[in-house]
SERO-4910 file (N, C-alpha, C, O; in steps of 0.05 Angstrom, whole numbers):
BEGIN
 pado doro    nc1    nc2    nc3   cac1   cac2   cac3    cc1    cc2    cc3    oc1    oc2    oc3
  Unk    A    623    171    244    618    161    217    594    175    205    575    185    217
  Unk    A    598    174    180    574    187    164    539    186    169    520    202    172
  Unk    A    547    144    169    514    136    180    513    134    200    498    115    203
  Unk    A    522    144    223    503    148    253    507    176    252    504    189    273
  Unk    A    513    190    226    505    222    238    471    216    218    449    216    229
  Unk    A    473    212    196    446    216    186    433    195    198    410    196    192
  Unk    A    438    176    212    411    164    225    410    173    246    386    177    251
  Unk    A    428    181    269    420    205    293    390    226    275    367    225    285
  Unk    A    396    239    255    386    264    247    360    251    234    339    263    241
  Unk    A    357    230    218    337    212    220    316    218    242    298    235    243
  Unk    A    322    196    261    308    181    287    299    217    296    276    225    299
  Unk    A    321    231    298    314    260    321    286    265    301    267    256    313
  Unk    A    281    274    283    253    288    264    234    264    257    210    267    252
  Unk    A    247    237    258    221    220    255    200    217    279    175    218    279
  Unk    A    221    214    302    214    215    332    191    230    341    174    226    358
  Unk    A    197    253    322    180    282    337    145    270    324    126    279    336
  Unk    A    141    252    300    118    257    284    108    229    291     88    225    305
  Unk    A    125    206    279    124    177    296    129    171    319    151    181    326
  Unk    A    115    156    337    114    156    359    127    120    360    114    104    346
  Unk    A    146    111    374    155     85    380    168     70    362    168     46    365
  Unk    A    184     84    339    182     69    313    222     73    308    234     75    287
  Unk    A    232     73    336    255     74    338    276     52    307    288     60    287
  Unk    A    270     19    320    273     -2    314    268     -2    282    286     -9    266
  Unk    A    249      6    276    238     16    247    249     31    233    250     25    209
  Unk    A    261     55    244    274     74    228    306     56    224    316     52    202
  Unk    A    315     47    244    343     41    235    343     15    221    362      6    208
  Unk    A    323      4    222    322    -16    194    319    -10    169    329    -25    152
  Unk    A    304     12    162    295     28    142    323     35    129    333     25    109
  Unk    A    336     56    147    360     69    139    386     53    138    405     65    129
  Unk    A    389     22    149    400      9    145    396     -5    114    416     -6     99
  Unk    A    379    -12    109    368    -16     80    379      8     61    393      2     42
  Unk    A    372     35     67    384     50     50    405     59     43    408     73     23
  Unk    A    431     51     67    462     50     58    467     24     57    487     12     65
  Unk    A    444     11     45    467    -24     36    453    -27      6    456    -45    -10
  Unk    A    439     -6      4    424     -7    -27    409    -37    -25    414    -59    -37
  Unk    A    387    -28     -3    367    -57      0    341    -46     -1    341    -22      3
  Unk    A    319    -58     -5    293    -54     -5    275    -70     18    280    -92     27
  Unk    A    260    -60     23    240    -63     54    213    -65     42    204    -51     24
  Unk    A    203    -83     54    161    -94     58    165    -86     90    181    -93    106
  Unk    A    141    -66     91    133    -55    117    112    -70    118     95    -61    102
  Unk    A    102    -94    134     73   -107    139     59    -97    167     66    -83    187
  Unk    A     46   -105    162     21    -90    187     -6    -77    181    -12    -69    158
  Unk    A    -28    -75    209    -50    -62    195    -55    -39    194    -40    -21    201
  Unk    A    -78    -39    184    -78    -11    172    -78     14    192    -90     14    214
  Unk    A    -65     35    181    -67     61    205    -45     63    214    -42     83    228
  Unk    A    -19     43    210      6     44    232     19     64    230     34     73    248
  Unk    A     14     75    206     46     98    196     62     85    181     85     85    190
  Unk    A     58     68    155     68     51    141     76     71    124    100     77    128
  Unk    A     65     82    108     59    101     92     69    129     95     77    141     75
  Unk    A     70    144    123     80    163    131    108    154    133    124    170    125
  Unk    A    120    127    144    151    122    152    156    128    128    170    149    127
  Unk    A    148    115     97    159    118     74    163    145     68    185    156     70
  Unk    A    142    156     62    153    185     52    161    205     83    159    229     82
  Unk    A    165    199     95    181    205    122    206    210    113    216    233    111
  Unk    A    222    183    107    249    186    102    266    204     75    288    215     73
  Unk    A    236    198     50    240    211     24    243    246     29    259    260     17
  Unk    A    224    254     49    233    275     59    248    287     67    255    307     56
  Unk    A    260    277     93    278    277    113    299    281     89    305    304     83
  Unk    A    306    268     80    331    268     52    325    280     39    339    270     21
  Unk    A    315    296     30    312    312     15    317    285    -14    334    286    -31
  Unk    A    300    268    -10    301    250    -40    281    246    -56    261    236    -46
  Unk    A    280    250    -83    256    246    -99    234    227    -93    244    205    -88
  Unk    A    206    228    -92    196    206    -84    175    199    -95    161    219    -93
  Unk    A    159    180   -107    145    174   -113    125    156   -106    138    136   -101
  Unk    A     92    148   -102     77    135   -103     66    124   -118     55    137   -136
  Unk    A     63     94   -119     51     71   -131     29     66   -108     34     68    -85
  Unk    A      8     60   -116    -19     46   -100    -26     32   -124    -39     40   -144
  Unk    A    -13      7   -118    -24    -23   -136    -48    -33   -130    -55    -37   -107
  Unk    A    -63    -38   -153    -88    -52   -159    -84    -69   -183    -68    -69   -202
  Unk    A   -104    -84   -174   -116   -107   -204   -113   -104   -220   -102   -122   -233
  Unk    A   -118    -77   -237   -121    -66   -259    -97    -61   -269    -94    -70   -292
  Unk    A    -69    -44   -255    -46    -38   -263    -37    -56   -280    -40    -80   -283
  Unk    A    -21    -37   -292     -6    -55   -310     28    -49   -307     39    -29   -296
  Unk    A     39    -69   -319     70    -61   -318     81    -37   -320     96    -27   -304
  Unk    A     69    -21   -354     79     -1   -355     69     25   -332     83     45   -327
  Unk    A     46     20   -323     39     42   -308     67     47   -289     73     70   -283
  Unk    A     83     28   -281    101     35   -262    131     38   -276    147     53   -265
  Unk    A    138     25   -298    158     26   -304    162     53   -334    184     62   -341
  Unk    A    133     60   -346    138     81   -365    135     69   -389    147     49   -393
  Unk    A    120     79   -407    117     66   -444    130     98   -459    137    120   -450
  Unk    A    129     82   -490    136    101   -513    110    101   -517     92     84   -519
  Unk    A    113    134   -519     85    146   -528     96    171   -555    117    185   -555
  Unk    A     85    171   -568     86    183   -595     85    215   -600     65    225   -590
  Unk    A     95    225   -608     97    251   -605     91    269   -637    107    275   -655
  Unk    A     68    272   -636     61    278   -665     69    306   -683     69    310   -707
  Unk    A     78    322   -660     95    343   -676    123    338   -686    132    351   -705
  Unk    A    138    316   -671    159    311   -676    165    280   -700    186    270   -710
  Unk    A    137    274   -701    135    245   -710    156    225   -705    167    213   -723
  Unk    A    161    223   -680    173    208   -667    157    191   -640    138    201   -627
  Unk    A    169    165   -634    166    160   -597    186    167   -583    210    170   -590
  Unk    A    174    168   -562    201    182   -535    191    165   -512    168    155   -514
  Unk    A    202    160   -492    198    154   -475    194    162   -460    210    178   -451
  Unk    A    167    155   -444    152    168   -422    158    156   -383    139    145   -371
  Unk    A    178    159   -371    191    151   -357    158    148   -334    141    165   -333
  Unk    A    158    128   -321    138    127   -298    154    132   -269    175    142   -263
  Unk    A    132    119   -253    145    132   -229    164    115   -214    169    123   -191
  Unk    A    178     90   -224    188     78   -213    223     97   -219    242     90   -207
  Unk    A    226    122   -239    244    133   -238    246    153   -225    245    176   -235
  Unk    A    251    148   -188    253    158   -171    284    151   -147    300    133   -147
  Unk    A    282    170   -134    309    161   -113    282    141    -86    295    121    -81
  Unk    A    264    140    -74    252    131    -58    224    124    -74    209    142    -81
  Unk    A    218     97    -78    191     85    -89    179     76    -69    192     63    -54
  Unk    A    148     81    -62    137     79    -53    111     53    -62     93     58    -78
  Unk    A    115     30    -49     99     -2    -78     77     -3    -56     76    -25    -44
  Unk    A     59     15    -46     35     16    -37     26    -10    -39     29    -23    -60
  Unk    A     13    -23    -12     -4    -51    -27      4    -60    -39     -9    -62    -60
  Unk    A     33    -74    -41     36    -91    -65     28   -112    -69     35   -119    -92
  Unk    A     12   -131    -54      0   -152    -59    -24   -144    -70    -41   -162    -71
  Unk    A    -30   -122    -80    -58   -129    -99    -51   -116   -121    -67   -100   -132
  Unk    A    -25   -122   -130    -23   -114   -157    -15   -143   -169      3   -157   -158
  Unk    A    -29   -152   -196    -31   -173   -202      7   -181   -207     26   -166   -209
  Unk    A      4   -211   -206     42   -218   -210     56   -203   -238     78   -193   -238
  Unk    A     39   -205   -259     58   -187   -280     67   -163   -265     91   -159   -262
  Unk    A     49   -149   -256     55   -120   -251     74   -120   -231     92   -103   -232
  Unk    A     75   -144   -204     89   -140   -190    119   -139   -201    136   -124   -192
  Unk    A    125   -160   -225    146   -170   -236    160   -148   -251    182   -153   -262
  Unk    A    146   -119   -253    149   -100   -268    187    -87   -251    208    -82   -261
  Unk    A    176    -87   -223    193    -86   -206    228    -95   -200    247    -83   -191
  Unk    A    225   -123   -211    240   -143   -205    264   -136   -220    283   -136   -204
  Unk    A    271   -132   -243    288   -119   -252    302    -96   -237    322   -102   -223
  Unk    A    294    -67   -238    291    -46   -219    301    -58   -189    323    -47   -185
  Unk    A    297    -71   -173    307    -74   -148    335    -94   -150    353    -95   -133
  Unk    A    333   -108   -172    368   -121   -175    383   -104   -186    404    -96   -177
  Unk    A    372    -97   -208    404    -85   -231    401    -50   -225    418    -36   -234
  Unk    A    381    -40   -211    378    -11   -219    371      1   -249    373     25   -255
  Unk    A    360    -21   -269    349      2   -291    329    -12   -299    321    -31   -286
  Unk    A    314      1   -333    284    -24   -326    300    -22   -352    319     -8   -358
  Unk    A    280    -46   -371    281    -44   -395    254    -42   -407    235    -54   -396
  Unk    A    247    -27   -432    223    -26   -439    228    -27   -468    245    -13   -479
  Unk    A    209    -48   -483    212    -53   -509    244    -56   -532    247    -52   -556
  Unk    A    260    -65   -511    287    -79   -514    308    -46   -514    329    -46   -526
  Unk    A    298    -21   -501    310      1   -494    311      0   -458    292      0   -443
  Unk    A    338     -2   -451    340     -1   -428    346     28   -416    357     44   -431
  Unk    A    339     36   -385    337     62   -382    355     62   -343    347     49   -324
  Unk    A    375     77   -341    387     64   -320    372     81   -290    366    104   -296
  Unk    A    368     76   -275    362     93   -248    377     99   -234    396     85   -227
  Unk    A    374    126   -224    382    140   -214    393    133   -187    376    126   -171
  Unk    A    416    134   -178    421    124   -142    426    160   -127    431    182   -137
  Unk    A    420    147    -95    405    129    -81    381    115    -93    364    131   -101
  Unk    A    374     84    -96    349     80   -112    337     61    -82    352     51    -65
  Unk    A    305     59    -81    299     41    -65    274     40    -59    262     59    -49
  Unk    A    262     17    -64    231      0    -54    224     -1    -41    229    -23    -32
  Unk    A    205     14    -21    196     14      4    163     -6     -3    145      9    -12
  Unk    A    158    -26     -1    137    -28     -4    124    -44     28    135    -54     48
  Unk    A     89    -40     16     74    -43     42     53    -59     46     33    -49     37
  Unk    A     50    -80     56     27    -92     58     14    -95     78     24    -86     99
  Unk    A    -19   -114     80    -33   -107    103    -34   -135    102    -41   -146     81
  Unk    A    -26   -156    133    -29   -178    133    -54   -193    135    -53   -213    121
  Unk    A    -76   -191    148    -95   -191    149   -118   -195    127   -136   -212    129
  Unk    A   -116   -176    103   -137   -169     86   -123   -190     66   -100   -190     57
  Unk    A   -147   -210     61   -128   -225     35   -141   -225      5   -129   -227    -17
  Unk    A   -181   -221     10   -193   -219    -16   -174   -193    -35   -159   -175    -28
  Unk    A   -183   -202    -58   -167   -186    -73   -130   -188    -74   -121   -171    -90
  Unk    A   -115   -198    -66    -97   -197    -64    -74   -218    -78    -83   -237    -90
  Unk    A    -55   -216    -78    -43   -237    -97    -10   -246    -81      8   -231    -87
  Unk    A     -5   -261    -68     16   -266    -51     38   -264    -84     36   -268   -108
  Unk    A     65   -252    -56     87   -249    -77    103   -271    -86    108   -289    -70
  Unk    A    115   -275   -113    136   -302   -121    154   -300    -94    155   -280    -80
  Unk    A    167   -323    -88    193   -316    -81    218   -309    -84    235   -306    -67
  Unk    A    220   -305   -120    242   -292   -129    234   -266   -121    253   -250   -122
  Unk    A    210   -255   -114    213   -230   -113    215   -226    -81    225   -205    -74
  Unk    A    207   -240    -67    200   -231    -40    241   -235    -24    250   -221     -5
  Unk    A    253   -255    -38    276   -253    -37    299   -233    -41    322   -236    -34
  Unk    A    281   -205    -57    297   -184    -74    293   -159    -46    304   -137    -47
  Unk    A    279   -164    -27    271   -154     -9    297   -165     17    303   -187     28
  Unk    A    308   -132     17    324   -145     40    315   -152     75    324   -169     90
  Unk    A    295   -133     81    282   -140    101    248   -138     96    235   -123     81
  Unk    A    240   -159    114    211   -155    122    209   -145    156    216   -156    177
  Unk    A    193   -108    146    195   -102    179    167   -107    187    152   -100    169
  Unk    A    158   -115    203    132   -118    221    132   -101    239    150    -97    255
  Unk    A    105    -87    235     98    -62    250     79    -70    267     58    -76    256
  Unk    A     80    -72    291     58    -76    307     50    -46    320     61    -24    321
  Unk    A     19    -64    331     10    -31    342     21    -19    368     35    -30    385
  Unk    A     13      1    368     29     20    395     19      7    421     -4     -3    421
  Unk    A     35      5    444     28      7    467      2     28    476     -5     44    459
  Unk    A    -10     27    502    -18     47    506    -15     71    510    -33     88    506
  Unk    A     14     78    521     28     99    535     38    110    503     46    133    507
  Unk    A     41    105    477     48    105    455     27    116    437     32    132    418
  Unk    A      4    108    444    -23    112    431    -27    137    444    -42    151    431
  Unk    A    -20    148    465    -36    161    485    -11    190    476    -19    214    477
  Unk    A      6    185    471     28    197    453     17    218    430     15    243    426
  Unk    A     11    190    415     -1    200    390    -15    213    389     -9    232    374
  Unk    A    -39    215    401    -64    229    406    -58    255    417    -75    273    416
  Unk    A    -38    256    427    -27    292    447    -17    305    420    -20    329    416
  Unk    A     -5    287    399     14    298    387     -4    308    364      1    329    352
  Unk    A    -34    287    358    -54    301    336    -67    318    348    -87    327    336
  Unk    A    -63    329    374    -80    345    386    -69    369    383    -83    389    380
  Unk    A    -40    371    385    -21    400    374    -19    398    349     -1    414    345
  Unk    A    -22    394    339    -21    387    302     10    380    298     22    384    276
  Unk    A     22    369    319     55    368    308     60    346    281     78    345    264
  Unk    A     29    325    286     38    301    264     28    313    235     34    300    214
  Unk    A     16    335    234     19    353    205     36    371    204     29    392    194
  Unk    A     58    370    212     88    395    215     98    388    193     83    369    188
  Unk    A    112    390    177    129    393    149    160    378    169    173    387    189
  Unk    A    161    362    158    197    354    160    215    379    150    207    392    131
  Unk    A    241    384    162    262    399    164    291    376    138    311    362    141
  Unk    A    280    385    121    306    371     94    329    370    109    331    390    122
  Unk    A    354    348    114    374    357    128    389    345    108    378    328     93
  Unk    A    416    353    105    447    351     89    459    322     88    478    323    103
  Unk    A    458    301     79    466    280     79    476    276     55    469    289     35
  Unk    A    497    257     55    508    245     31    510    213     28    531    200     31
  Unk    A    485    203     23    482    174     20    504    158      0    508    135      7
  Unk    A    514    164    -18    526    143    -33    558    147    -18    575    129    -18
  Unk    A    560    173     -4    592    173      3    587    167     36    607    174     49
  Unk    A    567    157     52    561    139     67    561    102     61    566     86     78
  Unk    A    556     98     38    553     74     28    582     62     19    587     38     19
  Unk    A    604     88     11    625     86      9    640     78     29    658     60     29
  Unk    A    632     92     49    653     87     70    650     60     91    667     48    105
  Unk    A    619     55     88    616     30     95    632      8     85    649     -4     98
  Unk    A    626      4     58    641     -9     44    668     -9     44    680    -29     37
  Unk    A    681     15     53    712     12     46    723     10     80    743     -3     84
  Unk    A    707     23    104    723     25    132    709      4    147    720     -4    167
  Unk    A    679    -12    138    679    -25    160    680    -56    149    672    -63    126
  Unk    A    694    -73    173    708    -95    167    691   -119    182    686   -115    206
  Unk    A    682   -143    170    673   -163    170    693   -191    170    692   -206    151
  Unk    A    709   -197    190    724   -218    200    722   -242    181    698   -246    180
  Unk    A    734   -260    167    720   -278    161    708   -298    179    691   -312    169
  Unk    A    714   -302    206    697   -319    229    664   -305    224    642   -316    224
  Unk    A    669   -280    222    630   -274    221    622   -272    191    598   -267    188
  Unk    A    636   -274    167    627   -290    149    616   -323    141    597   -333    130
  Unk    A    642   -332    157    645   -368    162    606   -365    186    586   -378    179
  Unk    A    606   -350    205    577   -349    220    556   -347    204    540   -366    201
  Unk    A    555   -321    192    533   -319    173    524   -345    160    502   -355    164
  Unk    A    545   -357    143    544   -383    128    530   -399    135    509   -405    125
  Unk    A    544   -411    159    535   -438    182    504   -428    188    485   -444    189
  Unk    A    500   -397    192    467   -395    201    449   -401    180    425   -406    182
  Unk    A    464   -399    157    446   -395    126    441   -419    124    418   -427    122
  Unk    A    465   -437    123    464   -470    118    450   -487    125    443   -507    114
  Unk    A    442   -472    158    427   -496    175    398   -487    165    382   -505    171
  Unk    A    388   -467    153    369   -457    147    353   -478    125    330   -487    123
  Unk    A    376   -481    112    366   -506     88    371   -538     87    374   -556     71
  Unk    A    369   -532    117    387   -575    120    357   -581    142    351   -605    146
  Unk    A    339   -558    155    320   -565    168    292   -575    152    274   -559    148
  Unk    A    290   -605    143    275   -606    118    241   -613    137    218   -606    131
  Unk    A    248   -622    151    226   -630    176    205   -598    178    182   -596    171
  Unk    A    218   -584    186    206   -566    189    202   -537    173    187   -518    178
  Unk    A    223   -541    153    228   -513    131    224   -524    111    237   -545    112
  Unk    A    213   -521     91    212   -526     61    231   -511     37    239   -521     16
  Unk    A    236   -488     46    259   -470     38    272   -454     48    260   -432     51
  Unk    A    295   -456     56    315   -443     73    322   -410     50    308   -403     31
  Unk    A    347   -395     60    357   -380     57    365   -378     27    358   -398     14
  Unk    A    376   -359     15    387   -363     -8    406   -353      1    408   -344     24
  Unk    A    434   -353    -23    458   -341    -15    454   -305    -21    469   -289    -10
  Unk    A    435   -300    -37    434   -266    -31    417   -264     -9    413   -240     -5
  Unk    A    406   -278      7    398   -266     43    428   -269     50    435   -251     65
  Unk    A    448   -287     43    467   -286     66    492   -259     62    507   -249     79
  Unk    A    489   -252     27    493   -228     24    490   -206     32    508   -192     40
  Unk    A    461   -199     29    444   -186     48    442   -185     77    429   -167     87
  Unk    A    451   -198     88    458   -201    123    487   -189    120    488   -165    120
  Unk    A    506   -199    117    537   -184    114    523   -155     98    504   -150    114
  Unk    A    522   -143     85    511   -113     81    504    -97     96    517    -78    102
  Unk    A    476   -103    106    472   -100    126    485    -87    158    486    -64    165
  Unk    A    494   -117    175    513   -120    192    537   -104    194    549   -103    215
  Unk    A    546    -90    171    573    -79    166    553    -42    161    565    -21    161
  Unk    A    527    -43    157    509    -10    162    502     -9    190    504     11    204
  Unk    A    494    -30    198    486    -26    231    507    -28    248    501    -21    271
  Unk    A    536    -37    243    550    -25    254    572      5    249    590     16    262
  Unk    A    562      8    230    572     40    226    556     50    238    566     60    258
  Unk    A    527     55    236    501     70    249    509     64    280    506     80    299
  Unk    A    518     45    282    531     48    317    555     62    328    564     63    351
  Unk    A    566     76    305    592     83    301    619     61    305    640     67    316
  Unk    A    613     38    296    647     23    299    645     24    266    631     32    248
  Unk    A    668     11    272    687      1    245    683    -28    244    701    -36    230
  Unk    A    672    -45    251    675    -74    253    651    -85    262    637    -73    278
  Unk    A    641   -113    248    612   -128    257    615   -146    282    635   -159    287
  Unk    A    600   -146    291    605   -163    307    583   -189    308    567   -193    290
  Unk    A    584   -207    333    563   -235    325    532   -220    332    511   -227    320
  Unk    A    532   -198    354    510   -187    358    495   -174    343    472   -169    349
  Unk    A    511   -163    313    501   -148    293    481   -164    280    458   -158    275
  Unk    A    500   -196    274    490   -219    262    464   -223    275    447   -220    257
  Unk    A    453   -228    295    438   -240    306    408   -217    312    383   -221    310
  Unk    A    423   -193    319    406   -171    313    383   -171    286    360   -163    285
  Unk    A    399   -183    268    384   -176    238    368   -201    222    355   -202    202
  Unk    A    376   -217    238    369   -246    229    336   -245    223    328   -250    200
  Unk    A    319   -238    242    296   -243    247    282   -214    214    264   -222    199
  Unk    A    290   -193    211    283   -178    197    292   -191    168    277   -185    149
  Unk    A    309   -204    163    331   -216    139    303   -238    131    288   -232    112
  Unk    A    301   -263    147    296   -283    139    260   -288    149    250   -309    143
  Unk    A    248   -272    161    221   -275    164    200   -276    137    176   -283    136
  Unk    A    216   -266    119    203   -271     96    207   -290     70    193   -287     50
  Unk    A    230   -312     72    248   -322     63    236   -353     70    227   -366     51
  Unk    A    235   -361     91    232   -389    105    210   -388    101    194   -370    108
  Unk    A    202   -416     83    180   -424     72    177   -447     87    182   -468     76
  Unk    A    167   -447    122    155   -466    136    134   -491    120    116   -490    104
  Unk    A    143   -505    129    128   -545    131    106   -535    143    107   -523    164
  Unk    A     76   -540    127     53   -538    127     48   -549    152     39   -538    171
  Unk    A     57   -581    149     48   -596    177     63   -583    204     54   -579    226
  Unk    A     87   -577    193     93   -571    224     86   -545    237     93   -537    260
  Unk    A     68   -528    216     55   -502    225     37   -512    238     34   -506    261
  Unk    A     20   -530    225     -6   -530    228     -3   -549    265    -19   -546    284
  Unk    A     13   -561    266     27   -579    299     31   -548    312     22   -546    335
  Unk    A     41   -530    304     55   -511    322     47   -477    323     53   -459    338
  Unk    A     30   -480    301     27   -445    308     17   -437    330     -1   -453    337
  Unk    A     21   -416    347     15   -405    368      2   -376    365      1   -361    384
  Unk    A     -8   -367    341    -26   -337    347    -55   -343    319    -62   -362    306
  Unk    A    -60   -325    320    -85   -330    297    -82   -311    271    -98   -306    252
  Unk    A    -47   -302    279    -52   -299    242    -37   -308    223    -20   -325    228
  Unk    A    -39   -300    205    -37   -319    180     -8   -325    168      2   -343    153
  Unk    A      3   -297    183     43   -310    185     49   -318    216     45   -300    233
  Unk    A     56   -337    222     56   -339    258     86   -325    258    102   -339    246
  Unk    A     93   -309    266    121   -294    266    128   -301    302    152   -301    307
  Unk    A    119   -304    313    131   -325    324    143   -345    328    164   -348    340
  Unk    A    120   -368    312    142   -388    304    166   -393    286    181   -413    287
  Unk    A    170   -369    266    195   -362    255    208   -352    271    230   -362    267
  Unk    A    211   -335    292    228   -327    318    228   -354    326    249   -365    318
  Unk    A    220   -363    333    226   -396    352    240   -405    333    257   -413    348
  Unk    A    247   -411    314    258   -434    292    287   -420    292    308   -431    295
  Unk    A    283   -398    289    314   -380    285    330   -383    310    355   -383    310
  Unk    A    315   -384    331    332   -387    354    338   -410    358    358   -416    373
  Unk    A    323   -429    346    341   -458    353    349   -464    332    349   -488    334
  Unk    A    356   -460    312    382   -451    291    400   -447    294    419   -459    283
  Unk    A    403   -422    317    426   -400    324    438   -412    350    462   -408    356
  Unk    A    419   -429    367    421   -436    392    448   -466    389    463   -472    408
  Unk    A    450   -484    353    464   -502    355    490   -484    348    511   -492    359
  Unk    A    492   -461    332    516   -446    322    534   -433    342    522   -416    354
  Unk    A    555   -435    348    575   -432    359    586   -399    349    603   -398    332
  Unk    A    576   -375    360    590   -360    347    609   -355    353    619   -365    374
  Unk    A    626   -334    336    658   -329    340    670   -312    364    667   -289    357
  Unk    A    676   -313    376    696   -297    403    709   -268    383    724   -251    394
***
């Protein structure tokens, strides 16, 4: 199949520069043949930043940077009419969100208007500016990045928007044997090597997903039942799933199993993706965090792994 040749060709040139970030890349590139958008969280230094324009490379795809602050404003990312005095006309000055790979640096410290600049752009694919709409270009897609930890200055996201996000990946830091990797690898200068552009055809990968690989209705009827129970747990969830996560899971599920080379999802696809789908979605019961968290920071992603598994643990999946 198309997408386990470009995510083979992926992983092989990310591999050589990122060190351990297997798991990462095929979420990434799963996001990018289901036309989904990714929050890379973690602290600072991981290769948040490098994964992004990693892949914009690797594809040979247009790419652009946003580094949000306070100050931004909408148009900085989406583009204004600016006036053209030889022509005595306005034209439109396209920003950088008219790209094939966006890069939403920090997006939590760009104030909520600005974030909202976005929100359009990651549903419909075009923006509108001053009641002129302008369409984007496909492959289109949001890589954005935040640092969990650092909160002055910062402005947590709506959940209509954090919902428009098909996965939240969490980057943790390297092992030692990983770190110890890294350090050999800044010592040959391989992690300043230039990526090798390779031949891919993303939308006629997205095609074929769409048209050869097949989703049973029993692992639709699954999906459902996992989404459902998501929003019947009032004790301990305050807001479950929406039906575009359960969208977004079937999308998905039906890229990661092409990237495996089948034609068909299976319940392990389902269950595979759950934890990247909905870690950002489930809006946990204050009290029952505050009874149960188990680490010291400020998303216990833990206890969202624990909740999902006894979710999944009452669901019966399909044979």
């Amino acid at each position: 199949m198309i997408a386990n040749d470009i995510f083979e060709k992926i992983n092989e040139q990310i591999s050589n520069k990122i060190v351990g970030k297997e798991k990462e890349t095929k979420l990434i590139t799963i996001a990018l043949l289901s036309q989904g958008h990714v929050i890379i969280e973690g602290v600072p230094g991981i290769a948040k930043t490098l994964m992004a324009k990693s892949f914009a490379n690797i594809l040979n795809l247009d790419f652009k940077r946003v580094q949000l602050t306070s100050d931004m404003l909408p148009s900085d990312i989406t583009g204004t009419f600016v006036f053209n005095a030889k022509e005595q006309e306005f034209f439109f000055r396209k920003g950088p969100i008219f790209a094939n790979v966006v890069l939403a640096d920090e997006i939590n410290r760009g104030i909520p208007k600005t974030q909202s600049a976005l929100l359009e752009a990651m549903q419909e694919y075009q923006v509108t500016v001053e009641g002129q709409t302008e369409q984007l270009s496909q492959p289109f897609m949001v890589i954005a990045t935040q640092n969990p930890v650092e909160m002055r200055g910062t402005y947590p996201l709506p959940e209509a928007q954090l919902d428009r996000f098909m996965f939240r990946i969490v980057m943790d830091l390297p092992s030692k044997s990983d770190e110890l990797k890294i350090l050999e690898k800044f010592e040959k200068g391989e992690i300043n090597q230039e990526f090798e552009a390779i031949e891919s055809d993303i939308i006629a990968a997205r095609e074929e997903i769409s048209t050869n690989v097949k989703a049973p209705r029993e692992i639709k009827e699954y999906i459902i039942s996992i989404m459902s129970a998501t929003r019947m747990q009032s004790d301990k969830i305050n807001l479950g799933s929406s039906p575009r996560a359960s969208i977004h899971l079937l999308q998905a599920c039906k890229a990661s199993a092409a990237i495996d080379g089948r034609d068909y999802v299976t319940p392990d696809d389902v269950k595979s993706l759950l934890f990247p789908i909905l870690n950002h979605r489930l809006i946990i019961d204050p009290d029952y965090l505050l009874r149960n968290i188990s680490t010291g920071r400020i998303i216990d992603y833990d206890l969202i792994q624990k909740l999902i598994n006894e979710i999944t643990s009452d669901i019966k999946p399909p044979r």
